[in-house]
C-alpha positions as CSV (number, residue, x, y, z in Angstrom):
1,X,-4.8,-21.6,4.6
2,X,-1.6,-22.1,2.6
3,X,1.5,-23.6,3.9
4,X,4.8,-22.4,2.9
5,X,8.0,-23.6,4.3
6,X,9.9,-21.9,6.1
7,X,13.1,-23.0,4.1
8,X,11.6,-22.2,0.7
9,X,13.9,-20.3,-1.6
10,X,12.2,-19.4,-5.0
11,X,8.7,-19.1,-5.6
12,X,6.8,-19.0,-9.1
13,X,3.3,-18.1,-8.7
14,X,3.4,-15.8,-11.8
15,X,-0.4,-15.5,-13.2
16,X,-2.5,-16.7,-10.6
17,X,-5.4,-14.6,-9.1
18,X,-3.4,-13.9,-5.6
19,X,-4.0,-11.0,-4.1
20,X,-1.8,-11.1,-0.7
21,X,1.4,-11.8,-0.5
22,X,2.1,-10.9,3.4
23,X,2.2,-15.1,4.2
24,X,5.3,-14.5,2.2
25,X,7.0,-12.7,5.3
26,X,7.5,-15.9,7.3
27,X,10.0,-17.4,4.7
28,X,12.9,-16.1,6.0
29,X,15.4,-17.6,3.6
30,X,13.5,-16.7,0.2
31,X,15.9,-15.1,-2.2
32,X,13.4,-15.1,-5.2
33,X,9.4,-14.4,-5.2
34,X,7.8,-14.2,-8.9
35,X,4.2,-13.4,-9.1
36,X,3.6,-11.1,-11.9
37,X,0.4,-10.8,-13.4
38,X,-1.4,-11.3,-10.7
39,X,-3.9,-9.6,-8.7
40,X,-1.6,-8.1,-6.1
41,X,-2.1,-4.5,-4.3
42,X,0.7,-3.8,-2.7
43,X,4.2,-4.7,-1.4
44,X,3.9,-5.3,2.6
45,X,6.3,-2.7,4.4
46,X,7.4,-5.3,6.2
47,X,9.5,-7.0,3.3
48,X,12.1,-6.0,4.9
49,X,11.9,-9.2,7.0
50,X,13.0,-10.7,3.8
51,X,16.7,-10.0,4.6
52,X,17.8,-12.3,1.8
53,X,15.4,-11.6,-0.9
54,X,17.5,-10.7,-4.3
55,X,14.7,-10.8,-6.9
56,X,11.1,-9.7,-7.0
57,X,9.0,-9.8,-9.9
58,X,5.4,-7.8,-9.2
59,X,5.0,-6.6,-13.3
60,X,1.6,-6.6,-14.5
61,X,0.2,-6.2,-10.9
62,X,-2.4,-3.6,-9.6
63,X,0.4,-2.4,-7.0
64,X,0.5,1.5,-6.5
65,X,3.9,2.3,-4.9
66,X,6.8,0.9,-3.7
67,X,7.7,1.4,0.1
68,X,11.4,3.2,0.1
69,X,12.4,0.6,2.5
70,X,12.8,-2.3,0.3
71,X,15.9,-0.4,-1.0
72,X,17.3,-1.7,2.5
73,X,17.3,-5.3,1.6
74,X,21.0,-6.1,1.5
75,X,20.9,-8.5,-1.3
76,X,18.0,-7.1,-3.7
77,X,19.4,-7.2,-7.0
78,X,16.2,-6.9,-9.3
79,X,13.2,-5.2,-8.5
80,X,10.7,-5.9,-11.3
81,X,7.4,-3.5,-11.4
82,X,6.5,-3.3,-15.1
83,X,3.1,-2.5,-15.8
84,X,1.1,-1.2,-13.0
85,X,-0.1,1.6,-11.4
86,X,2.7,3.6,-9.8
87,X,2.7,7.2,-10.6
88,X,5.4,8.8,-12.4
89,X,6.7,11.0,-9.8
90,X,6.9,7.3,-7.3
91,X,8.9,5.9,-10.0
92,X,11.1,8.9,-10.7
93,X,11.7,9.1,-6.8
94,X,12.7,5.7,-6.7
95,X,14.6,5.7,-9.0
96,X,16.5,9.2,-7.9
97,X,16.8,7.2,-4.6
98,X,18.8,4.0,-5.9
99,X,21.1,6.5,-7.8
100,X,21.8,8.6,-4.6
101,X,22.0,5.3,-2.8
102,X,24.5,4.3,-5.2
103,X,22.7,1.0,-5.2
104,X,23.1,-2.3,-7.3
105,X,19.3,-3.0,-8.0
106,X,18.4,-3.3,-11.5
107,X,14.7,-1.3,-11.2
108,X,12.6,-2.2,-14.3
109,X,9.5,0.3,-14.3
């Protein structure tokens, strides 16, 4: 099992062959996760937990949506999801919903 501080800020696992990022959860203090092209499935709804996440990279993933929710994290300023499988209407809701929000986050889709 891996071990991951509990004080870790940034992460850079960008192309390896991971394929769950949940034991992400318990680092409460993370404010920057990058692993694009990788073999990830989907964004755990409870990344909320992350309260002071403000970058995620995910492009070039297999994810397939993008729970609503993480539009709650107070600090998310970039939400990176180039490249996968997340159907049009998913993006074009999302997207809708930062507008309505009248939210800071920089979507790239």
């Amino acid at each position: 099992m891996l071990e991951i501080p509990e004080a870790l800020g940034r992460l850079d696992m960008n192309h390896n062959p991971v394929m769950d990022m949940s034991y992400l959860l318990l680092c409460k203090n993370i404010t920057e996760i990058r692993i694009a092209v990788s073999n990830i499935p989907m964004i755990p709804s409870h990344i909320t937990l992350l309260k002071r996440l403000s970058f995620l990279d995910l492009a070039n993933t297999k994810i397939t949506r993008v729970p609503k929710s993480i539009l709650n994290l107070p600090y998310l300023q970039f939400l990176v999801v180039q490249n996968n499988a997340i159907p049009k209407e998913e993006a074009d809701a999302l997207k809708m919903d930062i507008l309505n929000r009248q939210s800071k986050v920089t979507l790239l889709i």
